[in-house]
N, C-alpha and C positions, 0 to 999 in steps of 0.2 A: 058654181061647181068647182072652179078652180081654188078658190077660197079656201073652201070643204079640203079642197084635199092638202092643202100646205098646211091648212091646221091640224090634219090626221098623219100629218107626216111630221110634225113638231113635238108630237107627246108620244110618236116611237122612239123618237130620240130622246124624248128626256126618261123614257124609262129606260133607253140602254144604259146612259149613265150612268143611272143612279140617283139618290139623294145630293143634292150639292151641300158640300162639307158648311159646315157654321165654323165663321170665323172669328175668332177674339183677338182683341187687340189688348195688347199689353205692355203699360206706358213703361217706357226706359226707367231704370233705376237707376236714382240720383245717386253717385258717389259719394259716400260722405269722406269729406276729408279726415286725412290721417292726423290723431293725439302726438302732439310731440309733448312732454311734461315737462315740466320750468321747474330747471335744477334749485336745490335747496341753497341757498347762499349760505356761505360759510364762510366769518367773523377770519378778520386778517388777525392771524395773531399779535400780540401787543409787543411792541416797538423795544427792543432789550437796552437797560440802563447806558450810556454812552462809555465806554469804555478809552483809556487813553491808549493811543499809536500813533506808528513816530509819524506814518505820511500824513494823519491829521494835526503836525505840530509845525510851526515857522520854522524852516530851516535859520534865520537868523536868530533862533534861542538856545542853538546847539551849542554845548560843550564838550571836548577832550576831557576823559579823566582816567587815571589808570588804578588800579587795582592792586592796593596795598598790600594784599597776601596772598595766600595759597587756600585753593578751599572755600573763596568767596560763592554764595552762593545767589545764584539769579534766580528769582520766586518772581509767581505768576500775581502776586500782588502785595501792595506795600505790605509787609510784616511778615514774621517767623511762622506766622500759623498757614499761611498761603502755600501751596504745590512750590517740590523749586522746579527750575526748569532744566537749568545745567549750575556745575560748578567751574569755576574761574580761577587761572591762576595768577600771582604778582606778576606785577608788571603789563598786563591786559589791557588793551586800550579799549574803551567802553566812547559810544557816542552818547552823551549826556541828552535828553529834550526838556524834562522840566524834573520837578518837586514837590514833592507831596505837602500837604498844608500840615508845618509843623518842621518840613526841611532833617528830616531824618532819612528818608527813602527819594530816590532817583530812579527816572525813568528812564533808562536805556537801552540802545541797541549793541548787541556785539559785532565785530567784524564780518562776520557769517549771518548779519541780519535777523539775530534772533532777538527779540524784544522783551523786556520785563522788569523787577524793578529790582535794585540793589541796595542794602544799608547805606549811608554817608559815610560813615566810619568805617566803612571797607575799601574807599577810593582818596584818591588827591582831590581835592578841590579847596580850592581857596574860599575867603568868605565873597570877595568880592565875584568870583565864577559863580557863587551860589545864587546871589542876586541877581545875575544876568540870566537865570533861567525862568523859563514859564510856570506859577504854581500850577499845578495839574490835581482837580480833584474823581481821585479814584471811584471806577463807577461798579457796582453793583458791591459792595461793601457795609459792613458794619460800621459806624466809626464813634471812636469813646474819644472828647474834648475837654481839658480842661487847666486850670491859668494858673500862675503862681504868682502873686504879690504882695509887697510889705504894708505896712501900716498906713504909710503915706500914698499905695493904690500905684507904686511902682511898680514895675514888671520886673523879674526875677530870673535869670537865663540861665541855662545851663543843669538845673536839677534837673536829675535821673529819677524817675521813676519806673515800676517793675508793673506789670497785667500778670497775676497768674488765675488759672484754676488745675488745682492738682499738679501733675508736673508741665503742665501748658504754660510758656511763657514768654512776652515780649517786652521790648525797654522802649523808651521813649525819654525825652532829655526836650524843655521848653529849651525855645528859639529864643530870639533878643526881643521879642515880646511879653517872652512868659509864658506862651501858649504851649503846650503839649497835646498829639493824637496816639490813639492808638487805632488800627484798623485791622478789622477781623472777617471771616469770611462768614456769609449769610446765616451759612448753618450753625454758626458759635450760640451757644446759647446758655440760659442758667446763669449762677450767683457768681462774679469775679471778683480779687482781690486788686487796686490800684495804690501802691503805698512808695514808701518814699525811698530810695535805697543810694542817691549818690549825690554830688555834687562836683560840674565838671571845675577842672584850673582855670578856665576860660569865659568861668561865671561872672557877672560882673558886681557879686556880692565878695569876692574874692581880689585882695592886691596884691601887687608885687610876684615873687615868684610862687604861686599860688596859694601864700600865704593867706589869716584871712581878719579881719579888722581888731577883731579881741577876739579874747581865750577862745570862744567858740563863733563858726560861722553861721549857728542857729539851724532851723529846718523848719518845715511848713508845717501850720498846725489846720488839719490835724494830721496826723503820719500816715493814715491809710483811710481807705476810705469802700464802702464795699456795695457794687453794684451788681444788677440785674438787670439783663438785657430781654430787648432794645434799651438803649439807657439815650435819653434826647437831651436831658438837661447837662450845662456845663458843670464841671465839677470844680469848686473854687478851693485856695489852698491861699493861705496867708501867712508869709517868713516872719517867723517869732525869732 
């Protein structure tokens, strides 16, 4: 009896209730981890031709040299056809570091630290100061090479030779080798003329007080010569 009645008293309560709710279970969401994207690599640009300055020269190849006129002008590289930088006047003390190959152009600093290159023939310098400097060859440049020798495969010094196109023009003069350069900037390009227009007193086809052996002291054959650039090959010239 008592039974009876806890079991009639168990389904009034679960109809007071109610229905009991259904429950879902619902599994945690996995985080996904967060896309970081892998940057593009991007190519070091290429390494620029080596360029000559004075802190990369021995200070023991330094020379004094002063500056024989007025108007001299400091270019941003060997030759006429390069940026100047400033002009210079006589008497200027220039710190010498080295020589362009061919010993025409000097690589210098001015007092005020400005770097760059000057003619030869616009400063003092001895031949024997010339040899004490470093050759230095000039970096991002054109450069047009070439020799002068006699029959016997001597070397010829002192001839002056001219670069034009149009009214564009540099000189150049073989050293005591023979050798002559001339150096131009990247952008030079097209048909140039290289011929023959001087002979210095100090040549050593030349005696005395720069007199010259008989009637005539000859000239290289052949008198000019006419190139297209890039030009790689040397250009040879032989004193007739």
């Amino acid at each position: 009896m008592k039974s009876k009645y806890l079991f009639s008293l168990f389904l009034l309560l679960l109809a007071a209730c109610g229905p009991l709710p259904h429950i879902v279970v619902t599994p945690a969401a996995t985080a996904s981890p967060a896309f970081t994207p892998i940057p593009a690599l991007t190519p070091a640009p290429p390494t620029p031709a080596p360029v000559a300055t004075a802190a990369a020269l021995p200070a023991s190849s330094t020379v004094l040299v002063d500056v024989s006129a007025d108007n001299v002008v400091l270019r941003s590289g060997p030759g006429t056809l390069f940026p100047f930088i400033r002009t210079m006047n006589e008497k200027e003390t220039l710190t010498a570091f080295g020589r362009a190959p061919g010993d025409d152009w000097l690589f210098v600093k001015t007092s005020n630290d400005q770097a760059g290159w000057v003619s030869a023939s616009f400063v003092t310098i001895a031949s024997m100061e010339m040899g004490l400097l470093a050759e230095i060859q000039p970096g991002d440049v054109l450069v047009i090479h070439g020799s002068v020798k006699d029959k016997g495969n001597n070397p010829i010094s002192g001839v002056g030779f001219a670069l034009t196109q149009g009214q564009a023009r540099d000189d150049a003069t073989t050293n005591t080798k023979g050798n002559f350069y001339f150096y131009l900037p990247r952008s030079a390009s097209g048909t140039w003329l290289v011929g023959f227009v001087s002979l210095d007193c100090a040549s050593n086809i030349r005696i005395g007080d720069c007199s010259c052996p008989t009637s005539s002291c000859g000239q290289p054959d052949p008198a000019f010569i006419k190139i297209n650039l890039p030009a790689h090959e040397e250009m040879m010239f032989t004193w007739k």
